[in-house]
Every structure is written in C-alpha cells, then in structure tokens.
N, C-alpha and C positions, 0 to 999 in steps of 0.2 A: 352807319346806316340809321334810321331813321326809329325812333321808340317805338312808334304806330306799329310799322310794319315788324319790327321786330317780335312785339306783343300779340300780333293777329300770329305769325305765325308758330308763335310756343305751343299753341295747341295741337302740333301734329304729333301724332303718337308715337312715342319715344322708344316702342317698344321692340325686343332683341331680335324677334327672328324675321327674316327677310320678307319684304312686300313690295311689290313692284307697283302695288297703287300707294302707297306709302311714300314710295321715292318719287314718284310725279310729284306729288304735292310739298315733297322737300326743294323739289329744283323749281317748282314753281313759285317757293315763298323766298327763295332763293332769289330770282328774278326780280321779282316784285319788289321784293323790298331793294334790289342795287336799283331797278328802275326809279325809285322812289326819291332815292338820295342821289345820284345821276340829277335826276330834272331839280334837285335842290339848288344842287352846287353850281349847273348850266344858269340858272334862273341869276344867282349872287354874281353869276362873272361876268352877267353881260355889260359891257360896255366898259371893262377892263381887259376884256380876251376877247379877241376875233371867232366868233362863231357861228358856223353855218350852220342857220337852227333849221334848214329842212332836213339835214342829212341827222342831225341828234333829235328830231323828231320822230325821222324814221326807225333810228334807232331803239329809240322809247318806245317807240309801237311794236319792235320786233322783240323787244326783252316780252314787255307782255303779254305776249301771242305766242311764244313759242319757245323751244330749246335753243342755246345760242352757242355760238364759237366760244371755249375758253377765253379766248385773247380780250373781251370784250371788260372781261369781272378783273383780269392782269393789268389792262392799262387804266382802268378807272381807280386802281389804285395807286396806281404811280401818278397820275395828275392828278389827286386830293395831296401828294406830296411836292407836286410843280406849284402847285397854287398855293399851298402853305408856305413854301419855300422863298413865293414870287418870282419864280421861275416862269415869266413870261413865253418865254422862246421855247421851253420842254411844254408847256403846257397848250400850247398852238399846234405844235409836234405830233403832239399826243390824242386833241382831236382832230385833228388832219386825219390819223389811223383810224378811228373811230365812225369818224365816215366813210369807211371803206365799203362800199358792200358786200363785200367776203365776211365783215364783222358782223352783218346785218342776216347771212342767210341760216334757216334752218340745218343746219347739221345733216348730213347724211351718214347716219349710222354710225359707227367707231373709227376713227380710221387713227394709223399710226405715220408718224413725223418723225424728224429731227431736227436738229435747231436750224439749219439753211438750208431748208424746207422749202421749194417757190412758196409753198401752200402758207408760210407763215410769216407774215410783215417781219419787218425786220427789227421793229421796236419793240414786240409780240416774242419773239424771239429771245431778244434782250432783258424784257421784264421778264419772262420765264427765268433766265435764268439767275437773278438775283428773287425772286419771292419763293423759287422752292428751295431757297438755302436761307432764307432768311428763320429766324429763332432756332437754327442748329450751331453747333460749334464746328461744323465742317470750314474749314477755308480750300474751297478746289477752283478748277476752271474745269465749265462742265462744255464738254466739244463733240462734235456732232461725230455721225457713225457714217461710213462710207455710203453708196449706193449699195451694194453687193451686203454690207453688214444687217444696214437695214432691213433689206428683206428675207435676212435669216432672223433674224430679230424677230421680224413681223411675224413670220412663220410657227416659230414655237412660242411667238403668244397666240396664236390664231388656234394653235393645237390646246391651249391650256385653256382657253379660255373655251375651246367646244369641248373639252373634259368637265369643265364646270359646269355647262349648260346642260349636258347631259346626265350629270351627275345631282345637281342642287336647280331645276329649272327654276325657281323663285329668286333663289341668289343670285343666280348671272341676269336674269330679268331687272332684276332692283338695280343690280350694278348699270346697267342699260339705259336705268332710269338718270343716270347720275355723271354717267360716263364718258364723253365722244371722244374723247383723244389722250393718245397715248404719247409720252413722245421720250423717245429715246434718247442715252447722250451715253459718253464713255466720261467716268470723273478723271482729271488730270492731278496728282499733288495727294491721291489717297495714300495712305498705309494698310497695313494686315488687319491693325485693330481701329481703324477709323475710316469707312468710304461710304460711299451711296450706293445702298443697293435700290432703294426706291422711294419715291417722294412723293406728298401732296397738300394741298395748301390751299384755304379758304379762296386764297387770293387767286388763284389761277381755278376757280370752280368748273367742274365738266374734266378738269386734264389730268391726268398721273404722268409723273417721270419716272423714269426704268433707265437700270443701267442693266442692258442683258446680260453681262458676262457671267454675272454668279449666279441667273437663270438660265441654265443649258438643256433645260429638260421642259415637258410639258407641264410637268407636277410643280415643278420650282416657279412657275411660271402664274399657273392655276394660284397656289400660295401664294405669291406676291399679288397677283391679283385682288383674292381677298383681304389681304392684309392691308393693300393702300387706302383700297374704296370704305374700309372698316375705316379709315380715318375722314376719309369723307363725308360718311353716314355723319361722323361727328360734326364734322363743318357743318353740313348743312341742318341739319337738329339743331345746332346752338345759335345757326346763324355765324358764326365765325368765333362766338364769344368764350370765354371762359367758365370749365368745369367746374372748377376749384375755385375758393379766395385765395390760398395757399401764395405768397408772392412768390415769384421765383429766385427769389435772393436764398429761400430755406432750399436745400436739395436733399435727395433722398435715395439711396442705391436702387439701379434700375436691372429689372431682369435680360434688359436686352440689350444693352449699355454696359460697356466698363464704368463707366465714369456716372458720378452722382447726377444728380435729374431733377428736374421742379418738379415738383407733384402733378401740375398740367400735364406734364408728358406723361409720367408715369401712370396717370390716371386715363390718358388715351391706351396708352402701351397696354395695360390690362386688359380693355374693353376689346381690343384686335387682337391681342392674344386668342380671345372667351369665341370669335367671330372665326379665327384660324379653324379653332380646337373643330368650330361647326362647319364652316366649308372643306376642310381635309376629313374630318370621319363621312361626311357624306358620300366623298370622293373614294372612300376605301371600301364604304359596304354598296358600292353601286357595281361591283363587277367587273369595271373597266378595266382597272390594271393587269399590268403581267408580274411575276412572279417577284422581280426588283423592286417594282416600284412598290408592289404592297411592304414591300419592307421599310422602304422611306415614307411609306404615310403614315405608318403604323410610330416609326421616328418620329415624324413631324406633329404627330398628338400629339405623344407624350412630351413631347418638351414641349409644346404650347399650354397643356396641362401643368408642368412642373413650373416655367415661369410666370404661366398664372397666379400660382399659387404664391410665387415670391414676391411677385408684383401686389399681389390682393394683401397677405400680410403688411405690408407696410399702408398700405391705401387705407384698409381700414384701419389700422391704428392713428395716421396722422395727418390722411384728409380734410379738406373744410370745405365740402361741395355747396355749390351754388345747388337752390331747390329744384331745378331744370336737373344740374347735372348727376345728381343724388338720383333720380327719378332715371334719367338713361339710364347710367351705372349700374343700376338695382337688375335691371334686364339680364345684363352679364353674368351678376352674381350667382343669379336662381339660374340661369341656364346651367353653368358650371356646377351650382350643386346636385343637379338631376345625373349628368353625362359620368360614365363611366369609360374606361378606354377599352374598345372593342375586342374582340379574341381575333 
C-alpha cells in the first residue's frame, strides 16, 4: 500500500485500552489507504486488463465512504499477485468479483458465515481460505460447517460476544469498530498438538475465522473473541506491516506454541496475551457468571498472565522493534505491570 497513506495513518493512537473511536479511525485508514493502492494498481493495468471502471469507481467511492465487506481487502490481494504473476485470466476473475455489489454495500452489523455461504462469492471464499493460513506452518483443508452446525456455532458466539458487551462495553464496541464477519469452518488434517482454533489476517480485514469445536461455551467464545480481534487491533495499527526487524529466519520459543516462532509472532502473541489478561478479568468482576465458569476465568488470567510473562521475557531480551511497534507494545507492558489476578 501506498507510503502516503501509510504515514498519514501512523498517527492514530497506539494506545492499550479499548476505544471505539479509536477503531473507526483504524478501519478508516485501513480503507483509505487499500483505496489508494487499489486506484494505483487499476490506473497501471489499464489497457492490459479488461476493466470496468464504473463498477471500480463505485467501488473506490464505497471504500471511502464507509465500512466494507471483508472479501473486498481478500481479493485485492490475490490480484496484486494475478498481476505480478501475469495471470491475465485470474486477474479479470478477480475484478469481475469486485464489481459485485455485494462487495460494494455497507455491511450490516456482524453477521456469521461459512465458506459456501450464498452470502460469500466463491472466489471470496477461496481467498479466505488460503490468506488465513498463510504465514502459519498449519497444512489443513479448512471445510465448511453444516446448516444446523452453523447456527449452533452462531449461537454461542452470539452468547459470548453479549457476555463481552455487557461485561467490557468499550471492548466489544472497538471490536464492532473492526469486525463484521465471522466465518466459520471445521480444519481437516489437524492433530492434538497442531489446529485452528482461530484466525486473522490483514489480508482478509473486517473477518475472523473460528473453528467452534474447542469453543463450546460462551466464555471460550467471549476469549477467542478477544483474542483474534487483539490481532486485528494489530493489523490495523501497523497497517499490515511489521513489529519487529527481527527476520523470521531467527525463531524464538513461544508461549503458545510448542514450536519455535519469529519474533513477529511472538511479539503479537504477548500483546493478545496483555488484551486476554484485560477482556477475561473484566468478564469475572462483572458478575455474570455462575459458579463454573468463574472458575475458568479465574484459569484463563492466570495463564494469560503466566505466558505473558514467558512471552515478555524473551521479547524483551531479543526484540528489535520497529519505532511504531515499540510504541504499541509499550501499552501492553504497563498495563500488565499495573493488573494483579483478582480474588
């Protein structure tokens, strides 16, 4: 994306605890800037790609003006790699979809999917599913959830997510700011110690993917929530870009991982850790629960607590943060040293 817009938007405040005018202005530089680089790239391929500049016009007008469909920020990255590639025929494809106006209309509210969805092109669907595995060492095939699954699915996230509202109104608000689509899938090819529990990716901006099975409850649910959107916050904060210099060739043990980790990750994984520790304590001195579940929230600090603290140890000894992401990070750290784990 574009230096310009990148730099106009580094000045949005980087800072740890939840604002739901914070996050307008994250998805809106979000926008602005894929708008930016969109009309770049549109502009270079005319008259080597077929394109229907009213329907990418309209589109440029709708990035501008308003919250958009995931799908939109998913296929503009797969055709910057059509057109790299000179993939003619993907890249026609591809704005073929983009003129849809399903891609063009403002969002209504959250709503949950799964990959053969009517609700979701089928190329939309396809890029889904290769950009939220892409930079994991996962190899799965990620397959959709019955009718009858989904809307159990939908259900106890509909219950977590109004545990959160009522628990943290500013947190589930920001997440609102960030958020419209959920989309479900079951991973095919996982193990014990290797699956998807939940996913999110610059590339697919506005969506999370969830695998409900290891969310069964509201509270598992509410957590995964805050946990993915905490990686979002980061997307959109950096613009897509990198925390760290750190290459990813060095790796480093991860608190939430068996397996060693670039410091990128591991320098997110802290930061949603610091974001857990703060959406789950909200969640336990707000009254909600019953007698069980304070027991699992009271769990769920403390180990977001403890591999904070594993994660922070190595972060600060052998980080090499960009000045951007030193400055987010820093939010995490002072929160975490204020918070104690509740009685």
């Amino acid at each position: 994306m574009s230096e310009a817009a990148t730099t106009a938007h580094a000045v949005t405040d980087p800072g740890f605890y939840p604002d739901p005018a914070r996050g307008r202005t994250v998805d809106q530089g979000v926008r602005q800037a894929l708008a930016t680089s969109l009309d770049a790239i549109l502009h270079a391929a005319e008259g080597d790609l077929q394109i229907d500049r009213a329907a990418t016009e309209a589109l440029l007008v709708a990035l501008r003006s308003h919250r958009m469909p995931p799908g939109v920020m998913a296929l503009y990255g797969d055709l910057v790699t059509a057109i790299f590639d000179d993939d003619r025929d993907s890249a026609e494809a591809i704005l073929g979809v983009l003129g849809d106006p399903r891609l063009s209309a403002e969002p209504n509210g959250l709503r949950s999917v799964t990959l053969d969805s009517d609700a979701l092109p089928r190329l939309v669907a396809d890029s889904y599913r290769h950009h939220f595995l892409d930079g994991s060492d996962l190899t799965l095939d990620l397959l959709p959830l019955s009718t009858d699954a989904l809307a159990d699915a939908t259900a106890r996230f509909e219950a977590g997510r109004s545990l959160l509202r009522r628990s943290h109104p500013a947190l589930a608000a920001e997440i609102d700011t960030m958020v419209t689509e959920v989309v479900f899938v079951l991973p095919e090819g996982d193990t014990k110690d290797l699956t998807l529990h939940g996913a999110s990716t610059f590339f697919a901006w506005g969506a999370l993917m969830l695998n409900p099975e290891p969310h069964d409850d509201r509270l598992k649910m509410a957590e995964v929530l805050v946990h993915e959107t905490a990686h979002s916050l980061l997307h959109g904060l950096t613009l897509g870009k990198r925390m760290v210099e750190n290459p990813d060739t060095e790796r480093f043990p991860s608190p939430l991982r068996y397996d060693a980790r670039p410091m990128e990750g591991l320098a997110h994984a802290s930061y949603v850790l610091a974001r857990m520790h703060l959406g789950m304590t909200a969640i336990l001195v707000s009254g909600l629960l019953n007698d069980a579940e304070r027991i699992d929230a009271l769990a769920a600090i403390d180990r977001s607590r403890r591999n904070f603290e594993d994660g922070y140890s190595v972060v600060r000894a052998h980080a090499r943060f960009t000045p951007r992401g030193a400055e987010i990070f820093a939010g995490a750290v002072a929160y975490m040293a204020m918070e104690t784990l509740p009685d």
